[in-house]
LUMMI-527603 format. One record per residue (C-alpha): x, y, z. Coordinates in steps of 0.02 Angstrom, whole numbers, plus 50000, padded with zeros to 5 digits. Each point is the difference from the previous one (the first is absolute). Layout:
# residues N
XYZ
...
***
This chain:
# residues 650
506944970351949
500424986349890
498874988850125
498744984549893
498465006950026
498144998749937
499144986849945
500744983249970
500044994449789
500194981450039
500324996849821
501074987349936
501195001449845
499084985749915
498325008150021
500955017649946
500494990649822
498474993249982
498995016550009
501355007049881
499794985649874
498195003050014
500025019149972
501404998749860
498745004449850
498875011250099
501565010250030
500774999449813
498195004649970
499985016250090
501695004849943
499484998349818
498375010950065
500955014750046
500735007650180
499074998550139
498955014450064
501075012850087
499844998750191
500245014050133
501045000450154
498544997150106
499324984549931
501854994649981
500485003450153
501785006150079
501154986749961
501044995850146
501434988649998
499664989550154
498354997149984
499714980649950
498424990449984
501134982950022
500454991350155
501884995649972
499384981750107
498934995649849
500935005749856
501734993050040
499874979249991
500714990150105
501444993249939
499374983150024
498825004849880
501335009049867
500804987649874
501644998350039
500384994149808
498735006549903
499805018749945
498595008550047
499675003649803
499894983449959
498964994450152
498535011349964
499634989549830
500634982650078
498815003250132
498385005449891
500874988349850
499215011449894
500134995949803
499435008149829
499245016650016
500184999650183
501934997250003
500105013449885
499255012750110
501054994150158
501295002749861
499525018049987
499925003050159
501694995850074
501134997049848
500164983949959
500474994349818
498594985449934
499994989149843
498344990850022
499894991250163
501885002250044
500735012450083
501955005950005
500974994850126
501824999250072
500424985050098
501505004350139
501004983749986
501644989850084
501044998549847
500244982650045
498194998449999
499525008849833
499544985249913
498984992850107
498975017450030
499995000749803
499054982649967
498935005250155
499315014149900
499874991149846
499354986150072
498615013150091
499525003649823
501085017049999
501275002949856
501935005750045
500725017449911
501595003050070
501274994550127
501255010050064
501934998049952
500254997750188
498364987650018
499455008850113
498485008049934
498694990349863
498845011649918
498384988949952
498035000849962
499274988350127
497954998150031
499175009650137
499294985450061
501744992050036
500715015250084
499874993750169
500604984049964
501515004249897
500335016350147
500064981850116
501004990549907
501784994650068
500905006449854
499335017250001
500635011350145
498845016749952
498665000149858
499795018649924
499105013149893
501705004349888
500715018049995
499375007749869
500915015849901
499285019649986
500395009049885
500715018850015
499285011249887
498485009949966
499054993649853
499865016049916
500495002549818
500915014149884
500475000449812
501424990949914
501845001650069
500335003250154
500735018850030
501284988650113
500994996849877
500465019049946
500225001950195
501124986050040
501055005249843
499624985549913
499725006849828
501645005449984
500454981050022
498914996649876
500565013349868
501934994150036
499314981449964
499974993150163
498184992350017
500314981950077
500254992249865
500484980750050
499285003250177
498614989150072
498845004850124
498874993050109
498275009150047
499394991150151
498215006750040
498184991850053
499345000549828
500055008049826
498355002449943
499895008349847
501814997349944
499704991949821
498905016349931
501685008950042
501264987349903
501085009849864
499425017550078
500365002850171
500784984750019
501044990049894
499274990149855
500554985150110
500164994450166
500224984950093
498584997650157
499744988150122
498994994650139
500664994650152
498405000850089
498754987450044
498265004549979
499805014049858
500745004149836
501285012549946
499045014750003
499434995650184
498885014250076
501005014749941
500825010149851
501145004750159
501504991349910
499535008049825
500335016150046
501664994750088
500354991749862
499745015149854
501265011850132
501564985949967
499354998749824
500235020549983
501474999250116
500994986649907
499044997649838
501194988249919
500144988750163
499084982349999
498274997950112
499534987550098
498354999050079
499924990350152
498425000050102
500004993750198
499055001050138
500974993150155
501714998150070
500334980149927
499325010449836
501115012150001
501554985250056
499424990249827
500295016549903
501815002550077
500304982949927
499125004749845
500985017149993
501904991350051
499684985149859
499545013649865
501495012149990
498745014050110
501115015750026
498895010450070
498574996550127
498795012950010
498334996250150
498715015250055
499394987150124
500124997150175
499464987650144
499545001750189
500454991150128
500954986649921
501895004550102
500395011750132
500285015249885
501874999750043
500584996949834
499954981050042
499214985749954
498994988349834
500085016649895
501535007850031
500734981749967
499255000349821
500855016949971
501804994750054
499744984849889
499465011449855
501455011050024
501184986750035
499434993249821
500445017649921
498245009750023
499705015250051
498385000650070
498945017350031
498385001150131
498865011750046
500035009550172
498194997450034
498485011950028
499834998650160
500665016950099
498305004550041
499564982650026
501074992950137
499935003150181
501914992650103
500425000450187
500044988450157
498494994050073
499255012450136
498654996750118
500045013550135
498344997050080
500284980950000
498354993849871
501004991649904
499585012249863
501575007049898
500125019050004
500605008949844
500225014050094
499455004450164
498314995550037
499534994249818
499784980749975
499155001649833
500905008349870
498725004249852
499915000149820
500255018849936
499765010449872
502005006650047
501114996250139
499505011150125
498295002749928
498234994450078
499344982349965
499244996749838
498184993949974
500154984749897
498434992349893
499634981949995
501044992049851
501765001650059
501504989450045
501155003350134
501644987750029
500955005050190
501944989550012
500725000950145
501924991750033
501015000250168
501774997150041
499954980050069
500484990949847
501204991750082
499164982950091
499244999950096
498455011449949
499295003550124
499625018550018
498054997849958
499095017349949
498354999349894
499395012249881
498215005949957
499105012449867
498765008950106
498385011049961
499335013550067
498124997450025
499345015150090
500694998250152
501284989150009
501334988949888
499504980949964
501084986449910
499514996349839
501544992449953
500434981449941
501714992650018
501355009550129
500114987550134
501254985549957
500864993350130
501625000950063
500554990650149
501574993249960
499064986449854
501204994849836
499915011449866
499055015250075
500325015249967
499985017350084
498505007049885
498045004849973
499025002149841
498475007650034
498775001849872
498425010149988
498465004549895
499285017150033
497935000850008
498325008550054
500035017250009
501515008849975
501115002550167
501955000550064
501024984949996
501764998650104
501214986450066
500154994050154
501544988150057
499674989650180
501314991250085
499394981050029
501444993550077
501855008350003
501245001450142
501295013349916
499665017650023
501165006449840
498994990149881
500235010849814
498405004249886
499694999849815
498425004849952
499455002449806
498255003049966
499394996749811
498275008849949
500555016750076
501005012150087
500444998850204
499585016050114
501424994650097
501214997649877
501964997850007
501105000849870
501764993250049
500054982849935
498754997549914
500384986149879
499164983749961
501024984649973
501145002349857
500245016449992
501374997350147
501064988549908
501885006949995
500404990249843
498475009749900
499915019349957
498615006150076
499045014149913
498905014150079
499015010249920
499975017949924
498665012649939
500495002249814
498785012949964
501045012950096
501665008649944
500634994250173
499604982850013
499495001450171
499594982450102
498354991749986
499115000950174
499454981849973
502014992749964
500604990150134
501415004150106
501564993250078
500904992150098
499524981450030
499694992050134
501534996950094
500624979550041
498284990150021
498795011249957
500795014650168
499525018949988
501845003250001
501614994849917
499305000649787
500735005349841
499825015149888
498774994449869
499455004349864
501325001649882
499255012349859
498735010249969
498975001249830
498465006749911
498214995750042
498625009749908
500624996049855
499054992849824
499544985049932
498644991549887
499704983750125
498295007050045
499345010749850
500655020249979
498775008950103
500725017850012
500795005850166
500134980550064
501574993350024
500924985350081
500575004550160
500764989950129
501814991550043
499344988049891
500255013849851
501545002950081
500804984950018
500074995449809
500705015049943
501724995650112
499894982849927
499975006849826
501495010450040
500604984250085
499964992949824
500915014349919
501504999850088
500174980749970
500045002449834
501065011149989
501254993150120
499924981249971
501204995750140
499035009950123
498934989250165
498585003350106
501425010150104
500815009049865
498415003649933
499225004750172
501545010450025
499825010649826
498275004850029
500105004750191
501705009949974
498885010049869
498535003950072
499525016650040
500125003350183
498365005550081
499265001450169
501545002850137
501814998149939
500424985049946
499274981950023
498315000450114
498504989450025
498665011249900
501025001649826
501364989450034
501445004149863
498885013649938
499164999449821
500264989049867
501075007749864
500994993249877
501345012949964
500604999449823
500464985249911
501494991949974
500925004749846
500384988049862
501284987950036
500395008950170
499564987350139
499705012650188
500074991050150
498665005450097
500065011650145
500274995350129
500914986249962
499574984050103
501034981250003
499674989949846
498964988150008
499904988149857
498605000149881
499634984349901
499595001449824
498214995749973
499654985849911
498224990049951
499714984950096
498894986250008
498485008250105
498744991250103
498484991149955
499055010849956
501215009549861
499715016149941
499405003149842
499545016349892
498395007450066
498734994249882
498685015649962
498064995650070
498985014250002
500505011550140
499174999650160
498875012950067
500635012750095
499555002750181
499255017150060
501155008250128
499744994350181
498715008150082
500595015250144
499325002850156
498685015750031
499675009050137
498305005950018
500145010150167
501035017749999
500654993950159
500024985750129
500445003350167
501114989350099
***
């Protein structure tokens, strides 16, 4: 069992892009067309999970053949130096971010080399973004046909596709206010006068389509926005902020908004700045990343947090949606293929309709994103696993993947990671995740796996947070089901703990921090009864709102005072006391302070001091009221996943 066998798909991953590229419209076609014609177990077949139509000789380079400097996202178009309507497919297809014939990069740098790599990619015809504080890092839109060269230039240790952010939530919409703020208490606040009043917060999201038709209704008449980004404009791709935005609006309705849109790490650095020179208070992000830091609590992002909060901001993040979505463990490969085994015997773990549940049969038309991270961030990497998307064609699984095998063998700058990327097409079939070790000498090696696009049969929920989420400096939010008396957990909320020191299975901390209300309403997306937003990202905002309360009614109070008053209140749920599901418990205010009677917040931590925000100078570009264009169209709802057998056997 578990042996490569069958025929031999000598297919390359160039020739696997191309064929994608090629089929991109047919497939968009035939989504727009309507499901694909049911199929029956016989002409499906029995899906095994060892059966494999690849030879592991031919679909694993050699690593002379790998680029040791140039990711394998960025190689695909360098190679093919596609431009116009072609680059924009290859775009498509494996998530890179154009503007013409550019394409968005991040150039891994010496810091005593960053200006030379700088003029090398202006000089290449590219145009730099950002640098990172530490110089480490230069965000930049560079041509595809200088990708290769500027990947082998001196000055550049590792040329990249950037990180980009997801967002948490389920773009579903309600009515009006949010019932979140009767249940956190909040509108006692409010009637006592406390509504954050002098407070300034920060909505940090991927866009706000849709935000100016809302201006003086469910948002203030006003608000400050800015874009941080570098291809797109405020509104991005997404009323995703909007709705985030309308919960602090209802939450803290006399607080001041700021909209900031980003789309990457170095984005979301340039906002901290943005945030710290503006007198922010409160930091509110329904956003996440993958495998940008060991999910430890370490690393680029949990540095912009501590330098928030060291600034005075309290800063509030969403748990993630991933429970269902994450598979973690150490690599096992009992019968010696090289294959990982999710569990004994299984080396492809599918996309379900439920964990547990039977494969799904997926139409043409769809995305899928696989991330996988392992526990060698310390140099040298050089723990090498690849990952693929696989399909189920009758009678065995083929790759149909682009992207997953980067190299690391000890080069500058690598990192222990795989994006894998892949369009679904022809007739609709199963889809799953495989994970092959290429070249590793540890036998404890530690999985994350986070599948976007669907649900994992093999699922496991223990730590199951994306990059950000784990930061100790931030609240982290989960999620709860505020259509029912008992708030129970959403299944989709991520769970705790981290990862333990460098990305380990053991050895993390308790996260999240608070729970809050998902399911809740809002007018982001229209007021089609029975729809509402769901998500951490719903949840998230409605802790920053509170967030915003208590600072204005306790002026002196910090991120840890703050923190403090809002976890010693909430609601305990779950098992007794603090856990990794609920954390504190629920979000709930408690009563408000009476006039001129100044609580100190239970429990009570050490002081920390607080500076009284001030306006400052802010960066070029500065912010400005949001002028009022006519709002942008709003997006239908993503599209879910069918299944169109009863059953599929596995």
């Amino acid at each position: 069992m578990g042996r490569l066998a069958g025929t031999t798909r000598r297919v390359s991953g160039l020739l696997v892009l191309f064929a994608l590229v090629l089929g991109l419209a047919g497939q968009l076609l035939a989504q727009g067309s309507g499901p694909a014609a049911p199929l029956d177990a016989a002409t499906l077949g029995t899906i095994q999970p060892e059966h494999f139509s690849f030879d592991l000789a031919e679909e694993l380079k050699p690593e002379a053949t790998r680029d040791a400097n140039l990711d394998p996202a960025l190689a695909t178009p360098a190679d093919q130096r596609a431009s116009g309507a072609a680059l924009a497919s290859v775009a498509r297809a494996t998530g890179l971010k154009v503007e013409g014939d550019l394409v968005e990069v991040i150039a891994e740098v010496d810091a005593q080399h960053v200006s030379a790599a700088q003029q090398a990619l202006e000089a290449a015809g590219g145009r730099v973004v950002y640098t990172s504080l530490d110089n480490t890092q230069i965000q930049a839109l560079a041509p595809v046909a200088a990708l290769r060269a500027l990947a082998d230039d001196a000055a550049i240790l590792y040329l990249r596709r950037p990180d980009y952010l997801t967002t948490t939530g389920e773009l579903q919409v309600g009515q009006l206010t949010t019932a979140g703020v009767n249940f956190s208490n909040a509108t006692a606040w409010h009637n006592a006068g406390y509504r954050g009043a002098g407070v300034r917060i920060a909505v940090i999201d991927g866009g706000f389509q849709g935000y100016t038709a809302l201006l003086g209704a469910d948002l203030p008449a006003s608000v400050v926005v800015q874009n941080f980004a570098s291809t797109g404009d405020i509104g991005g791709d997404t009323a995703h902020g909007t709705a985030c935005a309308e919960i602090v609006y209802d939450m803290a309705p006399q607080a001041s908004l700021y909209l900031l849109r980003i789309n990457t790490p170095l984005d979301l650095q340039n906002a901290v700045t943005y945030a710290i020179q503006n007198g922010i208070q409160v930091i509110s992000t329904s956003l996440g990343f993958y495998n940008v830091a060991p999910g430890d609590g370490t690393g680029l992002l949990a540095d912009e947090v501590a330098r928030a909060r060291n600034a005075g901001i309290i800063w509030a993040t969403s748990a993630g949606n991933l429970r269902e979505r994450h598979w973690g463990g150490i690599f096992s490969d009992q019968d010696g293929d090289r294959f990982h085994e999710f569990a004994p015997g299984v080396e492809i773990n599918c996309i379900a309709a439920s964990p547990g549940g039977d494969c799904l049969l997926i139409p043409a038309g769809s995305t899928f994103r696989a991330f996988l991270r392992w526990d060698n961030w310390t140099a040298p990497v050089n723990q090498d696993y690849d990952l693929f998307i696989v399909r189920w064609n009758g009678s065995a699984w083929q790759p149909v993947s682009t992207g997953g095998d980067s190299l690391q063998n000890g080069g500058a700058n690598q990192r222990p990671t795989e994006t894998a990327v892949a369009q679904t097409s022809g007739a609709a079939t199963a889809y799953g995740i495989a994970i092959v070790r290429y070249s590793a000498s540890r036998a404890d090696v530690n999985f994350n796996l986070f599948v976007e696009g669907g649900r994992l049969q093999l699922n496991v929920p223990p730590r199951s947070f994306r990059d950000l989420a784990d930061t100790p400096g931030a609240i982290t939010v989960a999620a709860l089901d505020a259509r029912q008396s008992s708030f129970p957990q959403e299944p989709y909320s991520s769970e705790g703990p981290t990862n333990g020191p460098g990305g380990t299975l053991n050895g993390g901390s308790i996260k999240p921090d608070l729970a809050a209300f998902a399911n809740v309403d809002t007018v982001a997306y229209g007021t089609a009864a029975g729809q509402q937003f769901n998500g951490t990202s719903a949840a998230t905002p409605h802790v920053a709102g509170a967030a915003a309360l208590v600072r204005g009614a306790f002026a002196g109070y910090g991120p840890a005072e703050i923190t403090s008053f809002l976890t010693g209140r909430a609601i305990d749920m779950g098992p007794p006391g603090r856990d990794t599901i609920f954390g504190y418990g629920r979000l709930w205010l408690g009563e408000p302070p009476a006039n001129n009677v100044t609580p100190s917040p239970s429990p009570s931590p050490s002081p920390s001091p607080s500076p009284s925000p001030s306006p400052s100078p802010s960066p070029s570009p500065s912010p400005s009221p949001s002028p009022s264009p006519s709002p942008s169209p709003s997006p239908s709802p993503p599209p879910s996943f069918r299944v169109f057998l009863p059953r599929l056997y596995r």
